[in-house]
N, C-alpha and C positions, 0 to 999 in steps of 0.2 A: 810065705813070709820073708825070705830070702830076698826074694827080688825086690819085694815092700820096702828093706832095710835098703835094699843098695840104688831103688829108684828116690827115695827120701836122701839120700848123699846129693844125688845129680839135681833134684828140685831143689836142696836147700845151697845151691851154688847158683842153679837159675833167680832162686829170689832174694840172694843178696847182693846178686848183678844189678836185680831190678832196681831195690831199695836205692842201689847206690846211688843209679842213673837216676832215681827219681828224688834223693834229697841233694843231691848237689847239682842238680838241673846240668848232669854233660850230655854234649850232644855223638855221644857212643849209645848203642843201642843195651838197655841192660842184658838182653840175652848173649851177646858178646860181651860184655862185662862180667857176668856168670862164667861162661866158656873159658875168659881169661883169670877168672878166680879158682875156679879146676881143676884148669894146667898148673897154674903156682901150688896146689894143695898137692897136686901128685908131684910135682914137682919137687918140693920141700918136704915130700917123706907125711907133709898131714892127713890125706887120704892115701890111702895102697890101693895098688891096680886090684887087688884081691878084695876090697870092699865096694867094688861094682865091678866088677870083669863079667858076674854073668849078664845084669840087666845091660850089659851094653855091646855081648854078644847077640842078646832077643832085641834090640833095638837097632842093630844094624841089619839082621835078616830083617827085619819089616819095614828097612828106609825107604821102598820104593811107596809102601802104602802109607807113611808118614809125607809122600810129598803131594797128594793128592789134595789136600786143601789150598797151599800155593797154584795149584794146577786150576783148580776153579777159580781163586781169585782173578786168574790170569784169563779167564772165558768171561766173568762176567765186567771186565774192562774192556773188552776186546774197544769199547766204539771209543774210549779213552786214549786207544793207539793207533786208532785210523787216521793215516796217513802218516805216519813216523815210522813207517816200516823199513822204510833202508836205514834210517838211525838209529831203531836199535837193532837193527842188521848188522852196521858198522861197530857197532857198542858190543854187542855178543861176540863177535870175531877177536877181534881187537882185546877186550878181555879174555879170551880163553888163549890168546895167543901169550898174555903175558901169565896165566897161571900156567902154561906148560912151559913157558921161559921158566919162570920162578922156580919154577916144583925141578925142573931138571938140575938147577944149577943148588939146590937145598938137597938134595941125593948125591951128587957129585960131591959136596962138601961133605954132608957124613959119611962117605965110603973111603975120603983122605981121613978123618977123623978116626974112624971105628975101625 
């Protein structure tokens, strides 16, 4: 019942992402509008880490088998990417190049911070 409570926090942040994205037609995706409603909830002390800290311990050991549905979606496009394979060769690079920029220099500032 525990996890019940604290999986109903993290869904009812996913579906007022949704709701948002879907009554004021933005073009942010609601479940990133969820994520960024969340954050500000933990952020601002409305949710405590302690009202989902375990379901989102049991949802990070399962991340690998939560990716498993993008993994298919991406098998059965394959003939949708035939022949764009050095672009998003280029595209995958290129972005993980700037989320290891990013991510190093967001660690560097919190350790002058903290």
């Amino acid at each position: 019942m525990k996890y019940l409570k604290q999986l109903m926090v993290i869904l009812a942040a996913y579906f007022l992402g949704v709701l948002m994205q879907l009554v004021f037609n933005l073009p942010i995706p609601g479940t990133v509008l969820g994520l960024v409603l969340l954050f500000l909830a933990l952020l601002f002390g409305i949710v405590k880490i302690e009202m989902i800290e375990d379901i989102c311990e049991v949802l990070i050991s399962h991340m690998s088998f939560l990716f498993i549905p993008a993994g298919v979606g991406l098998m059965t496009s394959f003939d949708m990417l035939k022949g764009k394979v050095i672009a998003f060769s280029v595209i995958i690079i290129i972005s993980t190049c700037i989320v290891w920029i990013v991510t190093a220099y967001v660690v560097k500032f919190f350790r002058k911070v903290c």
